[in-house]
C-alpha positions in Angstrom: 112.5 85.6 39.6 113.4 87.0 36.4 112.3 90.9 36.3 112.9 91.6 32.6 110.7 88.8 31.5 108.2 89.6 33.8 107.7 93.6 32.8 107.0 91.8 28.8 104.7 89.7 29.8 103.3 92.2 31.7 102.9 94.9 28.7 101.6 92.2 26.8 98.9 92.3 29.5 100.3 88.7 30.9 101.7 87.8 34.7 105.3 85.4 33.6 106.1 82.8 37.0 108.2 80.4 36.7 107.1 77.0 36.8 106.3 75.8 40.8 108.4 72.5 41.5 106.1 70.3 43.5 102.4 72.0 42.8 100.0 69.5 43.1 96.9 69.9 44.6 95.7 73.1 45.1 96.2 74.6 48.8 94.4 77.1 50.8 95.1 80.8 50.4 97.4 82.9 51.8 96.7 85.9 53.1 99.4 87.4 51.0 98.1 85.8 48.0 94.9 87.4 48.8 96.3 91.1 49.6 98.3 90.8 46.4 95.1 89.9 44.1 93.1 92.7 45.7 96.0 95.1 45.1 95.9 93.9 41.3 91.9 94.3 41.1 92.3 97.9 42.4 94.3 98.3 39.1 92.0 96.9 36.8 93.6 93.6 36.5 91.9 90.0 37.6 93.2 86.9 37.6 92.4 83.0 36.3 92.3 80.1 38.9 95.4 78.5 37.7 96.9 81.5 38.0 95.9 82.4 40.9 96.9 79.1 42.4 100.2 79.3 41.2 100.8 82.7 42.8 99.5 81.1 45.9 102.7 78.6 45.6 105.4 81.2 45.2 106.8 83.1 48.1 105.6 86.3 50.0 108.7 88.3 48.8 108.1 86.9 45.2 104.5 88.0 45.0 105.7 91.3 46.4 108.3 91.3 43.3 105.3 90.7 40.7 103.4 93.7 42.4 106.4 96.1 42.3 107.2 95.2 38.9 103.6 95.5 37.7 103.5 99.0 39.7 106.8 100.1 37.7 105.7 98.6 34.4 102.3 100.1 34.6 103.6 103.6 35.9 101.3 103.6 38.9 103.8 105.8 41.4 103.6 108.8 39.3 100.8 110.6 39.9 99.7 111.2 36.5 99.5 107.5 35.7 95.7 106.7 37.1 94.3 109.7 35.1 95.6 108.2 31.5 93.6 105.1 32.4 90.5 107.2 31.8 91.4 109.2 28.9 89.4 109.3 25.8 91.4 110.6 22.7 88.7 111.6 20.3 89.0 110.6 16.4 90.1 113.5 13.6 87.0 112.3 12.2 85.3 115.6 11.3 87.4 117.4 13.2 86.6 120.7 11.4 83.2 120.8 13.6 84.6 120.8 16.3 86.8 124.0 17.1 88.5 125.5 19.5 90.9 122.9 19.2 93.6 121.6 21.7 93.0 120.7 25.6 91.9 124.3 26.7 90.4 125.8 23.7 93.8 127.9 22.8 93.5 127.2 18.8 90.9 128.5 17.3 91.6 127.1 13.9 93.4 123.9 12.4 96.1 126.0 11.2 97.3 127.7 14.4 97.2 124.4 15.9 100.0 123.7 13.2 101.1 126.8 13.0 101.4 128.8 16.5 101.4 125.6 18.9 103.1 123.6 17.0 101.1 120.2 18.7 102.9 117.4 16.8 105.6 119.1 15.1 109.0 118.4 15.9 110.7 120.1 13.4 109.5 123.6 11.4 107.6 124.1 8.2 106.6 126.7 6.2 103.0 128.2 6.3 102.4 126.8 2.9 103.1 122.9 4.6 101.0 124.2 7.7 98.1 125.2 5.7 98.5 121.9 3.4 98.3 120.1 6.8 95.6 121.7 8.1 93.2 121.0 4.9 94.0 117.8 5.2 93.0 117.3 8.8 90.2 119.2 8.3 88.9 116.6 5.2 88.9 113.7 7.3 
């Protein structure tokens, strides 16, 4: 099975098999093919009947391969990985009523966000830029 094309089509939300030689009618399924599509469920994914037929034609240690790879692709070993699923990153829209700003309420205005935290700023500016920054957040 081809690994790299497989982790695309996976972050293009896809599953790439190669085409099954020989798949005609439609066969009962395994019980790997089953384990595998409940493993994928767990992680938010289902799956169509065709493809769910064809993974049902391609071997035990290739079906493992597509669940490894989807498990690498998607970050699922670390242990932050199932929390980002559930984050909600709130809008700048009107931003200004809603201070303290950052995660834990450490900035109390826009500016120090800029300013003392530096949150987004790779390289440094002067507090005329931060302040220039910060009015403009704060008029969306």
């Amino acid at each position: 099975m081809k690994k790299d094309l497989l982790k695309v089509s996976i972050r293009q939300n896809a599953i790439y098999l190669p085409p099954v030689e020989g798949m005609g009618e439609k066969k009962k399924l395994t019980s790997t093919t089953v384990a595998l599509v409940a493993q994928l469920r767990k992680m938010g994914y289902g799956v169509s009947e065709e493809l769910l037929h064809t993974i049902n034609e391609i071997t035990p240690a290739e079906q493992m391969e597509v669940f490894q790879v989807m498990k690498e692709v998607l970050g699922v070993n670390l242990n932050w990985a199932p929390l980002v699923k559930g984050w909600d990153t709130p809008t700048l829209i009107e931003v200004w009523r809603t201070a303290p700003y950052l995660f834990d309420g450490r900035a109390a205005t826009m500016e120090e966000v800029f300013t003392v935290h530096k949150h987004g700023i790779e390289k440094k500016i002067s507090a005329k830029e931060a302040e220039e920054l910060a009015e403009y957040v704060n008029s969306l």
